[in-house]
C-alpha positions, -999 to 999 in steps of 0.1 A, spaced: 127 -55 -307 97 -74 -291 88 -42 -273 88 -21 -302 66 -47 -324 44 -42 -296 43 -9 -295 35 -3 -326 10 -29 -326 -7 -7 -300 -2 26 -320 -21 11 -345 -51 -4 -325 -49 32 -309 -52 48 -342 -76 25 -358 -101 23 -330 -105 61 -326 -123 64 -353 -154 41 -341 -163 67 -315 -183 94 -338 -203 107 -365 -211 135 -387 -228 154 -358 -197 155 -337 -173 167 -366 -197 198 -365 -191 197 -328 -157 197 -323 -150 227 -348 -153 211 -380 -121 196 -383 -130 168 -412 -94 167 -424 -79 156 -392 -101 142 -370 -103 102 -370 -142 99 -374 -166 78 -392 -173 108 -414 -138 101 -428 -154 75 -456 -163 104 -473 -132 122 -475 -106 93 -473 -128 65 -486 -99 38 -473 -113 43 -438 -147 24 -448 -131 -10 -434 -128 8 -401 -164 1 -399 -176 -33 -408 -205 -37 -387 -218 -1 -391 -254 14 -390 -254 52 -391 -287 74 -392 -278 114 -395 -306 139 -394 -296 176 -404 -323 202 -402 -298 231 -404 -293 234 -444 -308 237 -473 -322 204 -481 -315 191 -446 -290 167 -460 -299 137 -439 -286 103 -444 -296 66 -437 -269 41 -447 -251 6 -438 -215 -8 -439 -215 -51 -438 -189 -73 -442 -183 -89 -480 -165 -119 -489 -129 -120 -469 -113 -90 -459 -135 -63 -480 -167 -45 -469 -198 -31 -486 -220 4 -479 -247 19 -494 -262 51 -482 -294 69 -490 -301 109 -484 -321 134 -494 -290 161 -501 -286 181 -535 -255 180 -554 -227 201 -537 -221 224 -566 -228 250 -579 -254 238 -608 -274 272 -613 -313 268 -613 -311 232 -611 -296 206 -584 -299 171 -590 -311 151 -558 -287 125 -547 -300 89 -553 -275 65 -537 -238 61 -521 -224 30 -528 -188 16 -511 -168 -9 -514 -134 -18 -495 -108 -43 -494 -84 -46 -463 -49 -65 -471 -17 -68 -448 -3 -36 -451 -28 -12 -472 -68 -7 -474 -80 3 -503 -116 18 -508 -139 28 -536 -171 55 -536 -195 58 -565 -223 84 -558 -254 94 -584 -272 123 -586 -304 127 -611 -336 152 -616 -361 152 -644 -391 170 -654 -417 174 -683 -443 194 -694 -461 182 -725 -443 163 -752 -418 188 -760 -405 209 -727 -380 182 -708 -352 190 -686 -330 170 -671 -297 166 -651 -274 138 -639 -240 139 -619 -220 108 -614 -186 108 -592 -162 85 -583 -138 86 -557 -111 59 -548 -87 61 -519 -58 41 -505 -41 41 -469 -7 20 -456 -3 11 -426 39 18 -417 48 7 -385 12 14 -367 13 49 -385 -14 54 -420 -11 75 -448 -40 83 -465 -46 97 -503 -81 100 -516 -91 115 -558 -124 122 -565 -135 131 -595 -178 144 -605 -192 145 -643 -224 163 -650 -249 157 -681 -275 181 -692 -306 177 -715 -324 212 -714 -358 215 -738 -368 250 -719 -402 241 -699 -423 276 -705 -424 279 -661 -393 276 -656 -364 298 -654 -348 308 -688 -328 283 -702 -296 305 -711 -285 303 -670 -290 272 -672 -254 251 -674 -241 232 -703 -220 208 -684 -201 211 -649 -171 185 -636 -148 186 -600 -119 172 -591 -103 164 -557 -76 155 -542 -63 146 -505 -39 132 -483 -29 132 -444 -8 115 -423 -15 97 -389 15 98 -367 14 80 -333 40 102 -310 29 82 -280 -2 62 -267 -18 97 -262 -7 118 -290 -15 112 -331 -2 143 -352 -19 144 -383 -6 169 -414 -30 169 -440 -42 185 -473 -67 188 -495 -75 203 -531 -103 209 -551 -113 226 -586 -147 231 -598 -157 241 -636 -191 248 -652 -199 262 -686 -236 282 -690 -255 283 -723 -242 314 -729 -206 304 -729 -191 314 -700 -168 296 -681 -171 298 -641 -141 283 -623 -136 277 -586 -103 264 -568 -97 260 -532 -68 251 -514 -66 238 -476 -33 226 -459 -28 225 -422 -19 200 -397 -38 185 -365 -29 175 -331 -52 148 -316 -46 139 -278 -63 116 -256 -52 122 -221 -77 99 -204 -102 75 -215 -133 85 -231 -119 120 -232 -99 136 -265 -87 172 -274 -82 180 -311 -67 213 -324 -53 221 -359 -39 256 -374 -37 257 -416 -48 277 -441 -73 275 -464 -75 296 -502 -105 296 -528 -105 319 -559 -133 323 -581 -134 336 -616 -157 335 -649 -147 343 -681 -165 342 -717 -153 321 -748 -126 347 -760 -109 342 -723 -124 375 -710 -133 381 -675 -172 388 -670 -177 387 -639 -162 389 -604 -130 376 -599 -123 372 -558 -96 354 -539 -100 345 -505 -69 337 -477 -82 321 -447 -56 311 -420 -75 294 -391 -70 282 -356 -96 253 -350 -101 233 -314 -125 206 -302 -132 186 -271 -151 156 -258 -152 151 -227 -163 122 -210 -190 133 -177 -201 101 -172 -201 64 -188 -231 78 -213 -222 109 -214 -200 129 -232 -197 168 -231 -184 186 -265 -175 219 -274 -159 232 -310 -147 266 -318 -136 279 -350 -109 316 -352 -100 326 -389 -71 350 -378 -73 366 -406 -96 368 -434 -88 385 -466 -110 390 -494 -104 406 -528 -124 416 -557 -104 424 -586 -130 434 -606 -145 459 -581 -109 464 -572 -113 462 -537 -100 441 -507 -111 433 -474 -94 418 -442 -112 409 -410 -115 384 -384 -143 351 -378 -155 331 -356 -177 304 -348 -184 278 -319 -208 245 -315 -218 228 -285 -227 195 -286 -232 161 -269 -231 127 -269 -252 101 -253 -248 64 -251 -280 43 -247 -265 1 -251 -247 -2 -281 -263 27 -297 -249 62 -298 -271 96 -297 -251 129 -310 -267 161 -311 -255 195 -317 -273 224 -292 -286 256 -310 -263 279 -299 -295 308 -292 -312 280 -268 -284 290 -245 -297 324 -239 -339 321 -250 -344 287 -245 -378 271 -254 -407 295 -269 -431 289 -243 -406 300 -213 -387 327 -240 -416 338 -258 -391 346 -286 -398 335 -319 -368 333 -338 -347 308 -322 -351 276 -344 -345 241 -338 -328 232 -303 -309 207 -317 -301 215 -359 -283 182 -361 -290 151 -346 -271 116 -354 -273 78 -345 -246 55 -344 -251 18 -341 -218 -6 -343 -232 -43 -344 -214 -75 -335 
């Protein structure tokens, strides 16, 4: 009996002090894999896993999207057993808000850590505002709240998360700007997740998760856009040597999209979309700062159907990342490589043009003591 308390004593170590090895960077890196990887990321989708990181300083630069979506923030301890975070960014909202995306203003966390559960809390605002005169104003503000929980059963966790967003509009039509009928009338999302960490052995962690979210906006106009998606899969996370880990997961992921007017008519496309994937990652250890990593991304099989055009189409995808990860003291580089740099390298050797940044995404880890 005193073996197996220590045992799963050592599971749960195992399983809790995973996480502290990564960032957002290297969940790009190792095939995008947010659902079952154990990652500092995870805050955002299983917002228990914020006392993971009491002592946490996190800086992650992304030139690769839109907005480049970087991020500055800080977790710190707070009274006994809980933790506070606040994060600042320069990301839009992550939906679909027509002509105009509120900026995100701040993330704020807050956990508490007891015996046997952690519970975690995530409050994010988003707000925009312009005027023209006295009379053209427009205006847009998302707030979301998220709330997770994870227990700990025998050195194993399982995780739920539910987040929920709520969008308010004021529209006075600014005479520059786009017409006001596209823009929306109001938008809201709900999600929900859970997974399971299971500790075969001191190597192994199987991890079955799933995740679900619904998206609705109404226009000025009166049309009613709706999104769903669906992803359930399960992951296998091995560390066969020190420093070293192999992650691979197989699921499937679904999203349907429809739009219909107030009398329940469909006006626009109607599409559903079944994505089974195969999705591997690697980090491996090259030296005591280094760390090689390499994701790759196969949809098997990707169908697509438009009812409305009444068409259908299947076909293959995929995608790989290279990455790496460099560790300086107690703070942690991560970078993901440009996948053309393999081939043109530099301008001034390639002479070609087109080959963008050589490292899109770029991250800084820093846990303090």
């Amino acid at each position: 009996m005193k073996r197996m308390c220590v045992l799963c004593v050592a599971l749960f170590v195992l399983v809790v002090a995973l996480p502290a090895l990564a960032t957002e960077t290297r969940v790009q890196t190792m095939g995008d894999q947010r659902l079952f990887i154990q990652d500092d990321y995870n805050i955002w989708n299983y917002t228990s896993t914020v006392n993971n990181y009491p002592r946490h300083l996190i800086v992650d630069h992304n030139n690769s999207g839109y907005t480049g979506d970087s991020r500055v923030g800080m977790i710190v301890p707070f009274m006994k057993n809980a933790v506070l975070g606040a994060f600042f960014s320069d990301d839009a909202i992550p939906l679909d808000f027509a002509w105009y995306w509120p900026g995100q203003r701040i993330d704020l966390f807050w956990g508490y850590r007891a015996t046997n559960f952690d519970l975690g809390l995530h409050v994010d605002w988003w707000g925009d505002k312009s005027e023209q005169g006295p009379t053209d104003k427009q205006s847009a503000s998302v707030v979301g709240l998220q709330a997770g929980v994870g227990f700990n059963a025998n050195g194993n966790m399982l995780e739920f998360d539910a987040a929920y967003k709520k969008a308010s509009y004021a529209y006075e039509p600014i005479a520059s700007a786009f017409d006001s009928s596209y823009n929306d009338d109001g938008a809201s999302m709900i999600a929900l997740g859970a997974r399971y960490l299971w500790a075969y052995n001191n190597m192994v962690t199987l991890v079955p998760a799933l995740r679900f979210e619904q998206f609705k906006e109404n226009n000025l106009l009166g049309v009613e856009n709706k999104s769903s998606s669906f992803d359930v899969g399960a992951g296998c996370n091995t560390v066969p040597l020190q420093g070293t880990e192999f992650l691979t997961s197989i699921g499937i992921e679904m999203d349907k999209f429809e739009a219909k007017d107030a009398a329940g008519t469909t006006v626009d496309d109607e599409n559903f979309k079944i994505l089974p994937y195969v999705k591997f990652g690697a980090d491996i250890q090259l030296k005591p700062w280094l760390n090689f990593r390499v994701g790759a991304q196969k949809w098997i099989q990707s169908t697509f159907e438009d009812k409305i055009a009444d068409t259908k189409e299947t076909h293959p995808n995929f995608v790989y990342n290279l990455g790496v990860g460099i560790m300086v003291g107690d703070v942690q580089f991560d970078a993901e490589l440009d996948n053309d740099w393999l081939n043109q390298g530099p301008y001034f050797l390639s002479g070609e043009g087109d080959n963008g940044d050589m490292f899109p995404k770029i991250s800084f880890k820093y846990d303090y003591r």
